[in-house]
MIDOSE-1310 file (N, C-alpha, C; in nm, 2 decimals, decimal comma, always signed):
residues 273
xxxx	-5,59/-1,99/-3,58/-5,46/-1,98/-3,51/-5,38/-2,10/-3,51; -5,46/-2,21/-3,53/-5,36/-2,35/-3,54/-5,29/-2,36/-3,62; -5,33/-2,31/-3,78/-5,23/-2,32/-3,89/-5,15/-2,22/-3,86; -5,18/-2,10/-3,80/-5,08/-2,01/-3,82/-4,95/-2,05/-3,77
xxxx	-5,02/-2,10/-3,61/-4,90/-2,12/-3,52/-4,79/-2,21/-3,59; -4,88/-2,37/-3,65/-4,80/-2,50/-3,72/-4,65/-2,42/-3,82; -4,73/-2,29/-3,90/-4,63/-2,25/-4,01/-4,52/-2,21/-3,91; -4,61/-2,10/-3,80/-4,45/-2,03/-3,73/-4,36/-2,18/-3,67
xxxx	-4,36/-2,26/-3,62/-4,31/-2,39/-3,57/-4,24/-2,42/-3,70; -4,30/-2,43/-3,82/-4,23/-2,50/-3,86/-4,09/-2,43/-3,96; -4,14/-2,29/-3,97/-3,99/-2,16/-3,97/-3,90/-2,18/-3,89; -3,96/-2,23/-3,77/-3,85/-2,16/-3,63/-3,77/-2,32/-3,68
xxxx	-3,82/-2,39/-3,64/-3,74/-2,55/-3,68/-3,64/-2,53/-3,82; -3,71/-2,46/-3,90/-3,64/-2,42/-4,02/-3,47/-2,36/-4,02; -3,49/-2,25/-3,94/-3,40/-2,15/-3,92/-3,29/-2,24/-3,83; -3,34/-2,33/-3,75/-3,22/-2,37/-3,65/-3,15/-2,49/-3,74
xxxx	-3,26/-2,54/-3,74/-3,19/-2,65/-3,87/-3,06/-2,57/-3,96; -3,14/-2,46/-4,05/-3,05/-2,41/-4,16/-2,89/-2,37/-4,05; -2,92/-2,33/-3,93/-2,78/-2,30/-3,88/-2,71/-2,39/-3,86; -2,73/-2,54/-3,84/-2,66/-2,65/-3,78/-2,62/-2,75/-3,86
xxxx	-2,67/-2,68/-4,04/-2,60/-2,81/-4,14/-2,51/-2,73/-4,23; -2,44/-2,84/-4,30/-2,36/-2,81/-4,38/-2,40/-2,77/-4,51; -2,34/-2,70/-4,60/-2,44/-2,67/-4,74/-2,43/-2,84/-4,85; -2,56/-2,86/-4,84/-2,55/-3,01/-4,92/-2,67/-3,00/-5,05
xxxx	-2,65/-3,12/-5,09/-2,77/-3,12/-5,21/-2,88/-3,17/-5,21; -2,97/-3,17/-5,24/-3,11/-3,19/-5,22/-3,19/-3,22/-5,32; -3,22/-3,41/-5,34/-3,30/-3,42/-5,52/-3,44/-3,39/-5,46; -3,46/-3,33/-5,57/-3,63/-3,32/-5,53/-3,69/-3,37/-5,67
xxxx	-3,78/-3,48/-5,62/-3,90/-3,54/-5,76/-4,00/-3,49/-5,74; -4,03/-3,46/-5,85/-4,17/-3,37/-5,81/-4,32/-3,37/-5,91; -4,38/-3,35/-5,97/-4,46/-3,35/-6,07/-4,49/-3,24/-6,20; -4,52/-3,28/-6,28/-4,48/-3,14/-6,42/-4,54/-3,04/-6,41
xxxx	-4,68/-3,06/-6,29/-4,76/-2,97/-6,32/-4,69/-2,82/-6,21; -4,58/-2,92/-6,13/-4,52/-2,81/-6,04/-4,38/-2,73/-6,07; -4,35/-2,78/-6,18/-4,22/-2,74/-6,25/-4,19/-2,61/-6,24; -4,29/-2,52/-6,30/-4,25/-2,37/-6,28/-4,25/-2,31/-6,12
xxxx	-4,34/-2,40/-6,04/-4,38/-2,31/-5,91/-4,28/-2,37/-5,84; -4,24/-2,52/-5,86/-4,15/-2,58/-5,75/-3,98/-2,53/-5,84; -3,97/-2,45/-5,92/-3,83/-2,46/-5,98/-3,78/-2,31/-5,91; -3,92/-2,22/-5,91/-3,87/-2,10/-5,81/-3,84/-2,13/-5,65
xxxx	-3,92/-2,22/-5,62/-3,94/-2,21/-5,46/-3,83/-2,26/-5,46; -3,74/-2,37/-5,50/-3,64/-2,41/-5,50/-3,50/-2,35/-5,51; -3,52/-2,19/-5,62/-3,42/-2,10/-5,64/-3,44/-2,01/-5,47; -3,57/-2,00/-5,42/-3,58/-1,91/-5,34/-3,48/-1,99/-5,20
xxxx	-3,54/-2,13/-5,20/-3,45/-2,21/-5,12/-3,30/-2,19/-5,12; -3,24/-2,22/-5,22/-3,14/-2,18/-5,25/-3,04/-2,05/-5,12; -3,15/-1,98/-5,25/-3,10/-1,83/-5,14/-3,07/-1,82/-5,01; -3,20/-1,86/-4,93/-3,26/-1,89/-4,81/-3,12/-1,98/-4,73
xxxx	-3,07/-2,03/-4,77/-2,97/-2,17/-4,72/-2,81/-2,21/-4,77; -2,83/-2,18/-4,85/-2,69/-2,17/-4,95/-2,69/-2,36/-5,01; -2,76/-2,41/-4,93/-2,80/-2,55/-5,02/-2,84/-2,55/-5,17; -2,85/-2,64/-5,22/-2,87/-2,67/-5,38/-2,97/-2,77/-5,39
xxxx	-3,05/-2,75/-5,49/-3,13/-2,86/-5,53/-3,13/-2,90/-5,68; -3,10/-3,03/-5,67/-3,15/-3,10/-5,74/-3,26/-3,13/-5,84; -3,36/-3,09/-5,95/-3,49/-3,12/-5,98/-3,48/-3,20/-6,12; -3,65/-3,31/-6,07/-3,65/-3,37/-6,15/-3,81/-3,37/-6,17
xxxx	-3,87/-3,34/-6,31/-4,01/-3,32/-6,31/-4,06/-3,42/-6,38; -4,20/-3,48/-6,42/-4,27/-3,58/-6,50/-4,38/-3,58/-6,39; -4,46/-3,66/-6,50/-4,62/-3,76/-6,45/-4,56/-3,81/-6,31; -4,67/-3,77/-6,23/-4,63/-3,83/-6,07/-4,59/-4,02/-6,08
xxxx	-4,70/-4,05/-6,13/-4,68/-4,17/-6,11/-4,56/-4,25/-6,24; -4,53/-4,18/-6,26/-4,38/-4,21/-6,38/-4,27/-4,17/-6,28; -4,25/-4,10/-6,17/-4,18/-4,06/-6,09/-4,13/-4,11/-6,01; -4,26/-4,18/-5,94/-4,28/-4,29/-5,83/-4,22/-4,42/-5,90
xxxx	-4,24/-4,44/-6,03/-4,18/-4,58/-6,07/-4,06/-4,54/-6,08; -3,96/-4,44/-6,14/-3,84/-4,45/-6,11/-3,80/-4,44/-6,01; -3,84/-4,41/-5,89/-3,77/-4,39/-5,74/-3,80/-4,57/-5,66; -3,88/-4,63/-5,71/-3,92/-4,77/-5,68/-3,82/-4,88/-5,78
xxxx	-3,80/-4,79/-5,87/-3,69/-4,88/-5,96/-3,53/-4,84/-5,87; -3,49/-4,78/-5,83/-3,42/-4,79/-5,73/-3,31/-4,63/-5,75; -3,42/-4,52/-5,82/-3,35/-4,38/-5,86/-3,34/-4,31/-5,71; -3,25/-4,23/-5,68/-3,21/-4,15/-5,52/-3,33/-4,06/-5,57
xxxx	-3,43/-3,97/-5,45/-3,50/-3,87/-5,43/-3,47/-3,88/-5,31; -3,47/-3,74/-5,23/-3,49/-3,68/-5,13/-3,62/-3,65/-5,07; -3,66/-3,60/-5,18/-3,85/-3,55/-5,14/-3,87/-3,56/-5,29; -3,96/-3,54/-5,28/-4,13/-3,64/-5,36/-4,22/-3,54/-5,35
xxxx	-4,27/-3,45/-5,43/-4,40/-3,37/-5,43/-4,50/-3,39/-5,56; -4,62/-3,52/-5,54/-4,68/-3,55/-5,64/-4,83/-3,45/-5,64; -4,87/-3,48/-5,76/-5,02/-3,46/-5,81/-5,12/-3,51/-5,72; -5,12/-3,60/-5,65/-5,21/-3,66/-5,59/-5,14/-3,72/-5,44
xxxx	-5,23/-3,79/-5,36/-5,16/-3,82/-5,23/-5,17/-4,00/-5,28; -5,18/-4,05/-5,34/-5,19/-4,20/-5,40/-5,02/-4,19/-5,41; -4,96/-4,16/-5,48/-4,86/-4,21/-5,52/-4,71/-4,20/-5,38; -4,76/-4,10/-5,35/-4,64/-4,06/-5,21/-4,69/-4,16/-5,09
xxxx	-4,82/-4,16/-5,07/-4,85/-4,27/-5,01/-4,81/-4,43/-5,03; -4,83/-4,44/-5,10/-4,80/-4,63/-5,19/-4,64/-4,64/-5,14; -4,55/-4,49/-5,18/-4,40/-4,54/-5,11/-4,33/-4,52/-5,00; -4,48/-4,49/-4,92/-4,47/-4,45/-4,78/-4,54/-4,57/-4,71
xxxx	-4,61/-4,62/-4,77/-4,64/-4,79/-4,72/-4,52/-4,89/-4,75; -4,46/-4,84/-4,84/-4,39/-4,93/-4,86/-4,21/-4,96/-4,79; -4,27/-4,83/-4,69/-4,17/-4,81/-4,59/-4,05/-4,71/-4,59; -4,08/-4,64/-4,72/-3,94/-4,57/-4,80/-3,96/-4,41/-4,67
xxxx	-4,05/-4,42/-4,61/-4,03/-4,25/-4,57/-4,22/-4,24/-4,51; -4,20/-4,19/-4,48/-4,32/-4,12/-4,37/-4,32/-3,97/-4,31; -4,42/-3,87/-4,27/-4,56/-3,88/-4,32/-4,59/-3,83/-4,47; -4,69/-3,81/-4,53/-4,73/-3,77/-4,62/-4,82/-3,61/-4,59
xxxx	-4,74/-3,51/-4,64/-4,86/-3,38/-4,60/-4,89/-3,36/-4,72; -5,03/-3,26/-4,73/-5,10/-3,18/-4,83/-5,02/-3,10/-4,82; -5,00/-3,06/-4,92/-4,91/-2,88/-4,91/-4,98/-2,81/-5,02; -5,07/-2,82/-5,11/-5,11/-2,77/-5,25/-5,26/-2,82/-5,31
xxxx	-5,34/-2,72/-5,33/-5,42/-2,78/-5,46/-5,48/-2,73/-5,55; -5,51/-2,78/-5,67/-5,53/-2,76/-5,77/-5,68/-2,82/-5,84; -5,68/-2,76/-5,95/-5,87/-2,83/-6,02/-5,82/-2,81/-6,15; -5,94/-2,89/-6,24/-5,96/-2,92/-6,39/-6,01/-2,76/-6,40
xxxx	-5,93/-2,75/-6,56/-5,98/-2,64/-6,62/-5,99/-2,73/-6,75; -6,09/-2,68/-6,86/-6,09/-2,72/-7,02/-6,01/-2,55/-7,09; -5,92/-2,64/-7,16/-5,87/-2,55/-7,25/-5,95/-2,58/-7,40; -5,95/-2,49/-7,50/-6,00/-2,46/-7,60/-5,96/-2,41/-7,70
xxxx	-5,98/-2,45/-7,83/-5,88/-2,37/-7,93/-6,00/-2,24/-7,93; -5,94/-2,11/-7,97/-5,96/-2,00/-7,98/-6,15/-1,98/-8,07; -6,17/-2,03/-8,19/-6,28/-2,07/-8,24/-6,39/-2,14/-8,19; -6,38/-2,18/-8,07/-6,49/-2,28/-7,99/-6,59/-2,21/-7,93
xxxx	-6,68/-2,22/-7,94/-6,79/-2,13/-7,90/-6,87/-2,24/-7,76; -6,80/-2,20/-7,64/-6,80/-2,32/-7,53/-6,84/-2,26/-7,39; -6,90/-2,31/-7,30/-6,91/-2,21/-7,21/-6,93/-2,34/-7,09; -6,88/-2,30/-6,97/-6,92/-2,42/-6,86/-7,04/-2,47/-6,85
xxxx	-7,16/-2,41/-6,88/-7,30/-2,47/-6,85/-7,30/-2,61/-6,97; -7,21/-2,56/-7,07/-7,26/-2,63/-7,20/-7,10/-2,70/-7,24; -7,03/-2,70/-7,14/-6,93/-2,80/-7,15/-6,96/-2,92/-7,15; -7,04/-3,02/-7,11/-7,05/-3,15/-7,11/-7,07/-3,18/-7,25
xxxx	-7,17/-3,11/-7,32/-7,24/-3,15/-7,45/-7,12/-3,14/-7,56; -7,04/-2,99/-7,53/-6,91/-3,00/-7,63/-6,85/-3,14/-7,63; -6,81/-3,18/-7,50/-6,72/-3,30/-7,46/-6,79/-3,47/-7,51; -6,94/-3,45/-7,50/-6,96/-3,57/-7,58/-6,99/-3,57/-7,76
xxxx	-6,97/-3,43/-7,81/-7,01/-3,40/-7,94/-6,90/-3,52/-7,99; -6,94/-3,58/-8,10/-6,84/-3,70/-8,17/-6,74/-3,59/-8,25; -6,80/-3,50/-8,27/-6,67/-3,42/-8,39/-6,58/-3,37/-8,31; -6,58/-3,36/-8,18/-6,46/-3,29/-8,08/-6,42/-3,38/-8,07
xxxx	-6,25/-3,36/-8,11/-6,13/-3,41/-7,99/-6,12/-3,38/-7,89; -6,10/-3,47/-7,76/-6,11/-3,45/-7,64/-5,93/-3,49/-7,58; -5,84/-3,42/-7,56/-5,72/-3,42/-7,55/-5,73/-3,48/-7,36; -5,64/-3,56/-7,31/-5,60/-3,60/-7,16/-5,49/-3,59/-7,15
xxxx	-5,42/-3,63/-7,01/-5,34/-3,71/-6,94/-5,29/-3,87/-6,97; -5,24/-3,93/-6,94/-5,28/-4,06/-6,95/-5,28/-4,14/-6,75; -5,36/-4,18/-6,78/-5,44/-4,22/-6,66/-5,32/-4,34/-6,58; -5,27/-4,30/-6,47/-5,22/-4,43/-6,34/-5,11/-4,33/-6,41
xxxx	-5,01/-4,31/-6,51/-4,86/-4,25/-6,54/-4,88/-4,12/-6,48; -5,05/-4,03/-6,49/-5,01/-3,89/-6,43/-5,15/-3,87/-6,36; -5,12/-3,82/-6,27/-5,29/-3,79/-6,19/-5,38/-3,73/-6,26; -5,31/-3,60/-6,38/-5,41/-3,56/-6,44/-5,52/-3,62/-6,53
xxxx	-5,42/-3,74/-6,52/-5,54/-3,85/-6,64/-5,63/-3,88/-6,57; -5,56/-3,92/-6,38/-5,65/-3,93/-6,33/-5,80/-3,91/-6,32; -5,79/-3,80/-6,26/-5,88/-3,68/-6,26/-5,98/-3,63/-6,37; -5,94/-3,65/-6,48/-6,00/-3,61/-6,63/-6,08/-3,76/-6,62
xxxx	-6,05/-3,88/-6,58/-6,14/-3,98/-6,57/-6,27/-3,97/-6,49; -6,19/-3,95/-6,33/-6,31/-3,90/-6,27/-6,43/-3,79/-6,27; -6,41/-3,70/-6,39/-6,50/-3,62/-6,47/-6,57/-3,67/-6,57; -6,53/-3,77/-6,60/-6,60/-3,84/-6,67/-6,66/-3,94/-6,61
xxxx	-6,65/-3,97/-6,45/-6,79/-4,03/-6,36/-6,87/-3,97/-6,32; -6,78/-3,87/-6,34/-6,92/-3,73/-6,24/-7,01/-3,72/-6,40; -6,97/-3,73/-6,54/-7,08/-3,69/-6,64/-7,14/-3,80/-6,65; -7,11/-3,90/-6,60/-7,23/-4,05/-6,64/-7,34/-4,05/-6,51
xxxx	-7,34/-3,98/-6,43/-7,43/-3,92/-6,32/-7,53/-3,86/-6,39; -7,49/-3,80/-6,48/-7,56/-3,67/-6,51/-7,65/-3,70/-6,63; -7,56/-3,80/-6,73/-7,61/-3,82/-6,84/-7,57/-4,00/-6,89; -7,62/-4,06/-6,85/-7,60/-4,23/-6,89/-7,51/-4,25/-7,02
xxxx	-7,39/-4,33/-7,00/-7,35/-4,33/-7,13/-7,21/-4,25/-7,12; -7,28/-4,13/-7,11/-7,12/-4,04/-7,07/-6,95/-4,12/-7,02; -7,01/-4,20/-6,96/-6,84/-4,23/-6,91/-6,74/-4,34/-7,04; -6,86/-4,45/-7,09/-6,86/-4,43/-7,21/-6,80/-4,44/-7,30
xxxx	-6,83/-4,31/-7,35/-6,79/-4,21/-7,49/-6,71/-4,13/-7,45; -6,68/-4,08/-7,34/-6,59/-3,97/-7,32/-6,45/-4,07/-7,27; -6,47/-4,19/-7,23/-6,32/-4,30/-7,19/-6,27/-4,33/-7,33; -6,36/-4,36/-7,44/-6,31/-4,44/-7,54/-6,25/-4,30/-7,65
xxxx	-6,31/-4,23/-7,62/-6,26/-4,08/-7,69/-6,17/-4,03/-7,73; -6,13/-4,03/-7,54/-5,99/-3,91/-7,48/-5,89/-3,99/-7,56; -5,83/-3,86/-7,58/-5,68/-3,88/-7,69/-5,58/-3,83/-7,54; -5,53/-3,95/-7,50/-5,41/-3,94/-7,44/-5,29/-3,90/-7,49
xxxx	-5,30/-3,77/-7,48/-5,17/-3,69/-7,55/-5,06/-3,70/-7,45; -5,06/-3,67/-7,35/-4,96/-3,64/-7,23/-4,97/-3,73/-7,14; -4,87/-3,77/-7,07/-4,78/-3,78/-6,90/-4,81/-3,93/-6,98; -4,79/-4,01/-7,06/-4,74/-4,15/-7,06/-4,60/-4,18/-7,07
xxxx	-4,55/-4,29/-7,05/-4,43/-4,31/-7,08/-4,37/-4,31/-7,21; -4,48/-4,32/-7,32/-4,45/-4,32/-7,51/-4,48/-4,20/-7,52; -4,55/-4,06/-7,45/-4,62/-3,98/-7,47/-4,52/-3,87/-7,59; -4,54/-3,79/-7,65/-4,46/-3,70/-7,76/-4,38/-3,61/-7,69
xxxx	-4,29/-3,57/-7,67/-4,22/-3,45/-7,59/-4,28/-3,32/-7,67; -4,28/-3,24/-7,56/-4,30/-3,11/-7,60/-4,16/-3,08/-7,67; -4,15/-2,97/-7,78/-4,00/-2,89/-7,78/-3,92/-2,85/-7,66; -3,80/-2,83/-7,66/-3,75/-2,75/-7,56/-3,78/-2,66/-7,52
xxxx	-3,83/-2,59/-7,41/-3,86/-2,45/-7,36/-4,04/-2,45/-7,42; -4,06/-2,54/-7,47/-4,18/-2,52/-7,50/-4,29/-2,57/-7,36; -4,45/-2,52/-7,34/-4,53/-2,56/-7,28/-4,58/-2,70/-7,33; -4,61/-2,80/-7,25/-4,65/-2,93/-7,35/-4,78/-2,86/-7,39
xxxx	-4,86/-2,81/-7,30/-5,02/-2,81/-7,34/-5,03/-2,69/-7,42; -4,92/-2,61/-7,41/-4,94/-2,51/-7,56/-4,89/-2,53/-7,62; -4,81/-2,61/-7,67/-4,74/-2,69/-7,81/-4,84/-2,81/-7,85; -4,92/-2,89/-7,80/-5,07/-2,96/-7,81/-5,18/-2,89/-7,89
xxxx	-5,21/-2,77/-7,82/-5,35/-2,70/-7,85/-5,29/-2,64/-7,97; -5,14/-2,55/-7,99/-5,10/-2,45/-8,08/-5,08/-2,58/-8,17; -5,04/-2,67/-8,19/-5,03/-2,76/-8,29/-5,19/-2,84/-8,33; -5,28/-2,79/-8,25/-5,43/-2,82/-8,29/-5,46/-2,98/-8,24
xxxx	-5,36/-3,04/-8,19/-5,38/-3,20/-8,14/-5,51/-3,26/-8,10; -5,57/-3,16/-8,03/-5,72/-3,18/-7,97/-5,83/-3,04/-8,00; -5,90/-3,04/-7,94/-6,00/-2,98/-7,97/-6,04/-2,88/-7,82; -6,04/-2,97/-7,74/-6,07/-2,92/-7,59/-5,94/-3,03/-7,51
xxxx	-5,92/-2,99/-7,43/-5,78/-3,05/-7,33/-5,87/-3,01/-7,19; -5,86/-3,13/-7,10/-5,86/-3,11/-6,99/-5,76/-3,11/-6,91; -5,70/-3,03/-6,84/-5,54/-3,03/-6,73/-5,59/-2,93/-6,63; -5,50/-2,92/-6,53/-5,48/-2,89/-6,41/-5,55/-2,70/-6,45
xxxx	-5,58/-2,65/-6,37/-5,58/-2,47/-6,44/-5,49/-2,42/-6,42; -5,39/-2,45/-6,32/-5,25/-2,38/-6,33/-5,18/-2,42/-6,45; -5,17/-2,53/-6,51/-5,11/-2,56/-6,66/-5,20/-2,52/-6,75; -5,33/-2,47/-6,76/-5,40/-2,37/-6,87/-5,35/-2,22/-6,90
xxxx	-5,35/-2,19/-6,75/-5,27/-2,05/-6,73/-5,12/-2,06/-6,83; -5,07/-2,18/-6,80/-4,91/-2,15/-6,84/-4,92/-2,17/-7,00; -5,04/-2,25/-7,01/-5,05/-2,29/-7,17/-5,08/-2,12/-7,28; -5,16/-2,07/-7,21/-5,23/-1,96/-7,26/-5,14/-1,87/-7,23
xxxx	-5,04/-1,86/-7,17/-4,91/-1,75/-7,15/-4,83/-1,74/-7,31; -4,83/-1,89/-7,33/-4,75/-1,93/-7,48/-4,85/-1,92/-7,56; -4,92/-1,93/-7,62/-5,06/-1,99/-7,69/-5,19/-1,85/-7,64; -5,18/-1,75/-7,64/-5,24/-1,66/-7,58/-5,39/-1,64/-7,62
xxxx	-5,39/-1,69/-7,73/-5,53/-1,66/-7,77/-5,64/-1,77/-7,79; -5,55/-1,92/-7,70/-5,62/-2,01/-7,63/-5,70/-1,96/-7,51; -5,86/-2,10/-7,52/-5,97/-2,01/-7,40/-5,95/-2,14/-7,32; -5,97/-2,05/-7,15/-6,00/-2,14/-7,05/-6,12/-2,16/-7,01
xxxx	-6,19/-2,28/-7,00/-6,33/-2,30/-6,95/-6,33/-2,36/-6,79; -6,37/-2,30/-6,69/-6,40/-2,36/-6,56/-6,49/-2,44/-6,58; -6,47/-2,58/-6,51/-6,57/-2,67/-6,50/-6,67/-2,68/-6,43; -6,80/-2,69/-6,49/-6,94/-2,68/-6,35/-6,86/-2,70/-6,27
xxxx	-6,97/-2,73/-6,19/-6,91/-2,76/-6,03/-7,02/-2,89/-5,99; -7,15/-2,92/-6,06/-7,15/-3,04/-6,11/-7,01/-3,19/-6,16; -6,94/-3,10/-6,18/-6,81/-3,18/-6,31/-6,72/-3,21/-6,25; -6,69/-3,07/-6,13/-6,60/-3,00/-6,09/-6,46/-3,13/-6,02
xxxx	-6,39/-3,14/-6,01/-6,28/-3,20/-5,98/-6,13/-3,16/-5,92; -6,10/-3,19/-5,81/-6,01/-3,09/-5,73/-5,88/-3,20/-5,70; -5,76/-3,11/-5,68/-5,63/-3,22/-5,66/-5,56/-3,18/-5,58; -5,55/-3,28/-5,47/-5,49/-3,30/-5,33/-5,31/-3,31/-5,40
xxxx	-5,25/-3,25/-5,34/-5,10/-3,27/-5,39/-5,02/-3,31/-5,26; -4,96/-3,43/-5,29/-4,88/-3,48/-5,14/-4,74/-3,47/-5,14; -4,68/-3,43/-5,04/-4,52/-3,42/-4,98/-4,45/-3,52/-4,94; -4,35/-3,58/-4,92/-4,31/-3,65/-4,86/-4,11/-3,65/-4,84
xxxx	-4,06/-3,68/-4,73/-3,93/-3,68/-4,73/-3,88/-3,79/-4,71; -3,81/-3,92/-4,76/-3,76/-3,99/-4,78/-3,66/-4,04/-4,68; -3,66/-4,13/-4,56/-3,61/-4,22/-4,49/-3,47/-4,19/-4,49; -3,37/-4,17/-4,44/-3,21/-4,13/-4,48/-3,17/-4,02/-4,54
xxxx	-3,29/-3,89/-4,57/-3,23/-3,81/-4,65/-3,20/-3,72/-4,59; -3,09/-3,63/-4,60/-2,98/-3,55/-4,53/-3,09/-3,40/-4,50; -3,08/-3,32/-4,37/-3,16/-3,28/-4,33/-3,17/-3,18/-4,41; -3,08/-3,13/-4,52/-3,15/-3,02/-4,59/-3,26/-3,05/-4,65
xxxx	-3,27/-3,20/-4,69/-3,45/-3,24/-4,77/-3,55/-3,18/-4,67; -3,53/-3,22/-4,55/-3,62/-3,17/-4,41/-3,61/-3,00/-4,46; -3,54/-2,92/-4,43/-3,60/-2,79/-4,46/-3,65/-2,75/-4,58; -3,59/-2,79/-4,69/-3,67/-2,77/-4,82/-3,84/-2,83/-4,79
xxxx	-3,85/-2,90/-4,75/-4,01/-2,96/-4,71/-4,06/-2,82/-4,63; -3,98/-2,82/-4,53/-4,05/-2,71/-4,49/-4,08/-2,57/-4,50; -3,95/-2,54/-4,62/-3,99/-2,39/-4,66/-4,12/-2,43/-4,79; -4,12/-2,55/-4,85/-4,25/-2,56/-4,92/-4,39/-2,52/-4,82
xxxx	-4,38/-2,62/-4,72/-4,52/-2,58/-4,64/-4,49/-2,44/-4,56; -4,40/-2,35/-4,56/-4,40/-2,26/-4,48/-4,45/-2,10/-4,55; -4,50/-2,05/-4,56/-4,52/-1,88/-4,63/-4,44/-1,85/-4,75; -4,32/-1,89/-4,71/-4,21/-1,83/-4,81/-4,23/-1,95/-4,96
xxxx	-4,28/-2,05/-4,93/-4,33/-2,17/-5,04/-4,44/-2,15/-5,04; -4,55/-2,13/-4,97/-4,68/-2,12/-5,01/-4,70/-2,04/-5,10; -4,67/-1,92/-5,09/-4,69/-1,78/-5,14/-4,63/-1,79/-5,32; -4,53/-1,84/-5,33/-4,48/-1,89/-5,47/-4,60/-1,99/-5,49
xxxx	-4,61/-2,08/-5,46/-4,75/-2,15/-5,55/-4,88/-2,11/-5,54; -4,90/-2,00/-5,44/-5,04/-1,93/-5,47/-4,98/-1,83/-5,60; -4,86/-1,80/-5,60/-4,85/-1,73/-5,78/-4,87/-1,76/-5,86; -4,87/-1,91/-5,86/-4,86/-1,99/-6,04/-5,02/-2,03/-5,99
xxxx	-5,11/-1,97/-5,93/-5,25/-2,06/-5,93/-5,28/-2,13/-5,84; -5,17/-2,21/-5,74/-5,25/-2,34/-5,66/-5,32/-2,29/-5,56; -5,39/-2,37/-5,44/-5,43/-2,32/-5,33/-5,32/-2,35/-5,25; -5,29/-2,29/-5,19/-5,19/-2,29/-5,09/-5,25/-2,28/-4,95
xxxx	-5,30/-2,40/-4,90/-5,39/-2,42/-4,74/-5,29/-2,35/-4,68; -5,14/-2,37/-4,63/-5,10/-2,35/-4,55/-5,11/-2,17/-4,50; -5,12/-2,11/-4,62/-5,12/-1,97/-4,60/-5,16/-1,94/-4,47; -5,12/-1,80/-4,34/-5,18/-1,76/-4,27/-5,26/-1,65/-4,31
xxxx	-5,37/-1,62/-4,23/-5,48/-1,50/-4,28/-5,40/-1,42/-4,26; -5,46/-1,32/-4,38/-5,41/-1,17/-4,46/-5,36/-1,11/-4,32; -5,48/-1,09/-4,22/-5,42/-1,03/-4,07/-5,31/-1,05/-4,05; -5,31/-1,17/-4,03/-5,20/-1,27/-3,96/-5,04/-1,26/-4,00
x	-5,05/-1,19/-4,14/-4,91/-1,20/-4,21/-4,79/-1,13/-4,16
């Protein structure tokens, strides 16, 4: 009942707000891995308000350094709660919510004969490429590191061979651009770059939409690796940023990112709807 009630509160705030501002613009920074989910919620916003948004996507923590280098954002929706935090300590804006989460999936080129029990052993095989993130520029590097502390648990060595490995293809600042309109991680795997890619499983999904007859591997749960995604609204920013935050945490935003795959906490029970 507490979540439920929090979402209805934070509708009803929504709605009175939306009656009492003017139609303004709204930047939203946000992370790559939310680009498709946060590009709809944003059109849905739109509708919803007659406001505009602004989007700008990349590696969270490539995001965070432009808005520190002294770029305008309104709201901030990263990969992880590290980064919206650090510029919420640093006084730019307060609080930081969860609104989203996500886990490692392994992608695979089509030919791999791979299965979660026997994912570790693919990953330390020397003949595999092991495709990443790049680690501090995007959480998902993050996270693909931290899988590789959870395999030196398991198996001595592992962290290793799997750090000196990983082919940081993606989220650096030198990193290769995808083509236009192309998926990065299915222009990566479909150009053969790696062998196995670890990313988010909502960006496996989108990879294998392009790249169709790329495989997804769930990771044990031994392995397993999950990602807190943080909100935040920005100190001076005109109160449409305030309801765009809150139609993200509210039903009408959750429900678009439980499409593209995330977990969407805020959801109310099925009853409840």
């Amino acid at each position: 009942m507490r979540r439920i009630n929090f979402c209805s509160l934070l509708f009803v705030v929504f709605l009175t707000l939306s009656g009492s501002s003017h139609a303004e613009q709204v930047i939203l920074y946000a992370a790559g891995s939310l680009k498709a989910a946060l590009g709809d919620v944003a059109i849905a916003y739109e509708k919803a308000t007659g406001n505009s948004v602004k989007t700008a996507f990349g590696p969270s923590g490539l995001m965070r350094q432009r808005i520190e280098k002294g770029e305008v954002a309104h709201v901030f929706a990263s990969a992880n709660m590290k980064h919206p935090r650090t510029l919420a300590n640093q006084g730019r804006g307060r609080p930081v919510a969860l609104f989203a989460r996500n886990r490692l999936c392994a992608i695979t080129q089509p030919d791999m004969e791979v299965s979660s029990a026997g994912l570790l052993d693919v990953l330390l095989d020397p003949d595999i490429r092991v495709g990443t993130s790049t680690p501090k520029a995007d959480p998902s590097g993050d996270y693909a590191w931290e899988l590789f502390g959870k395999a030196e648990k398991l198996q001595a060595g592992s962290f290793e061979v799997l750090s000196e490995k990983a082919l940081k293809l993606t989220g650096g600042p030198d990193s290769p651009k995808a083509p236009e309109g192309r998926n990065k991680y299915g222009w990566v795997m479909g150009d053969k770059k790696a062998d196995v890619f670890l990313t988010y499983c909502t960006n496996a999904a989108l990879a294998r939409g392009e790249v169709p007859n790329l495989r997804i591997i769930p990771i044990p749960p031994e392995l397993s690796v999950g990602a807190d995604y943080g909100l935040m609204v920005f100190d001076g920013a005109p109160i449409p940023a305030w309801q765009l935050a809150m139609f993200i945490l509210a039903p009408e935003g959750q429900n678009i990112l439980a499409k593209y795959g995330f977990t969407a906490e805020a959801l109310p029970n099925k009853q409840s709807r």
